[in-house]
C-alpha positions, -999 to +999 in steps of 0.1 A: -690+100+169-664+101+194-655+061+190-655+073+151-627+093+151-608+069+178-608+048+152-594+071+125-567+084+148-555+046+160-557+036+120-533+072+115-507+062+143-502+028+129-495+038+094-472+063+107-455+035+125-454+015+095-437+046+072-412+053+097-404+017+096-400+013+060-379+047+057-352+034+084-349+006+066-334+025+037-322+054+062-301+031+085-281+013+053-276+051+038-262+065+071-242+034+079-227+033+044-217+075+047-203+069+078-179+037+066-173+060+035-163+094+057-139+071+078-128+053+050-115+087+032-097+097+062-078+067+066-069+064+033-056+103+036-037+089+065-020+065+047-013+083+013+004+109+036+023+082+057+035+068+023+047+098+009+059+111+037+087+080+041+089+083+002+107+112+003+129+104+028+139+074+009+146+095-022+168+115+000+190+086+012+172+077+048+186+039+053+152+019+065+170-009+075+185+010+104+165+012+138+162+050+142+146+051+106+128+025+109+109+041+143+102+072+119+080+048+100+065+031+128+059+064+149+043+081+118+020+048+111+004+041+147-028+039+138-022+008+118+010-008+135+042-013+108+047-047+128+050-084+115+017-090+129-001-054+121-021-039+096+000-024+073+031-031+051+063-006+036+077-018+010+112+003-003+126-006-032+153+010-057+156+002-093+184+010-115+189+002-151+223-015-158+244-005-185+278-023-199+301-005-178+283-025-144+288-060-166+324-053-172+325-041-139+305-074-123+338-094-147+305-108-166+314-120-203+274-123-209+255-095-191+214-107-194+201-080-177+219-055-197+192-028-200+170-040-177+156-023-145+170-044-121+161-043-081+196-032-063+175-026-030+145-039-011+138-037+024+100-042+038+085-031+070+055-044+084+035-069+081+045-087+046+021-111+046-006-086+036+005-077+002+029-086-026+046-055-046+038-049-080+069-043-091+080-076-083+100-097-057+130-104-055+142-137-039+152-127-002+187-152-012+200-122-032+189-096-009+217-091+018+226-064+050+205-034+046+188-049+016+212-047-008+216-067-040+249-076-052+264-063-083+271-096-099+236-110-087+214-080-099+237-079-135+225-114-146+199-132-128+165-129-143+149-130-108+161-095-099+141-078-129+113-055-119+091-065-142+065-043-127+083-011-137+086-003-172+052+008-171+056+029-145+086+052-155+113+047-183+148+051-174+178+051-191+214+029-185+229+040-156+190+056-140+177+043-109+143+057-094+134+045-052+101+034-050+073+032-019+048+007-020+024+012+008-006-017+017-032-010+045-056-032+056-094-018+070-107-051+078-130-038+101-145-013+071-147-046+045-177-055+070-191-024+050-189-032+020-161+000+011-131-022+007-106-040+033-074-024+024-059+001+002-025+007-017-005+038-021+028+042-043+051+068-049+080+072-070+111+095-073 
């Protein structure tokens, strides 16, 4: 009788072993996938309020070519390093829709940008390699000191169009807007399977 119910409670153990088995199997995945998910939000947080944070600042005239502003941006994004060889990219842009008066202005007897948004600024930060900005690009042999486009340059070449933002916002002759891009790469998350980077944009 004894050796009886030995047998029933070894039998019981080892199909408890094997139910405990198969539920980590489908625990483990579930916990590991909340987890990437939970960090995942917070970082992207992070960087929505990193983004809109230097957005503003932008809209309100802070030059991002100059050191001191440029160390705002790099303080406030630590966590991902705003360096040619970090995780994360800035990209500032202002786009402005030319009317006649900058053609006549530019001496331009054909203006073919005339009514166009037009880049008259782009300066990047970080690590540009990472991500190209939907707006567009324009070519860095327009884009001088402070990242600046020239009158004459942004009046006529078809380079300097933002294709990218008519969609976005319309403006009329004589409107500009400043744009932040932001790209942030979570390679380590991509491992995951919750993404490996994620974009932010904000537009004044």
């Amino acid at each position: 009788m004894a050796d009886h119910r030995r047998v029933e409670f070894v039998n019981s153990r080892g199909s408890v072993t094997i139910e405990l088995a198969m539920a980590m199997t489908l625990a483990i995945p579930l916990l590991l996938g909340v987890s990437a998910i939970g960090i995942r939000l917070g970082r992207t947080l992070q960087a929505t309020q990193l983004t809109r944070d230097v957005a503003h600042m932008y809209a309100w005239g802070a030059d991002f070519s100059q050191p001191g502003t440029e160390a705002v941006a790099t303080e406030l994004s630590q966590s991902y390093g705003l360096t040619s060889s970090g995780q994360a990219v800035l990209l500032f842009s202002t786009v402005y829709v030319v009317q006649q008066t900058d053609c006549n202005a530019a001496g331009l007897q054909t203006c073919p940008n005339l009514n166009q948004p037009v880049f008259t600024q782009r300066i990047a930060l970080g690590n540009t390699s990472l991500f190209t900005s939907h707006l567009g690009t324009p070519p860095s042999t327009y884009v001088g000191s402070g990242g600046n486009i020239a009158l004459a340059d942004y009046c006529q070449q078809a380079s300097l169009v933002a294709t990218g933002f008519s969609p976005l916002l319309s403006l009329a002759g004589g409107q500009s807007a400043t744009v932040v891009e932001g790209f942030f790469a979570m390679p380590d998350l991509s491992l995951l399977g919750v993404g490996s980077g994620y974009y932010a944009r904000f537009l004044f």
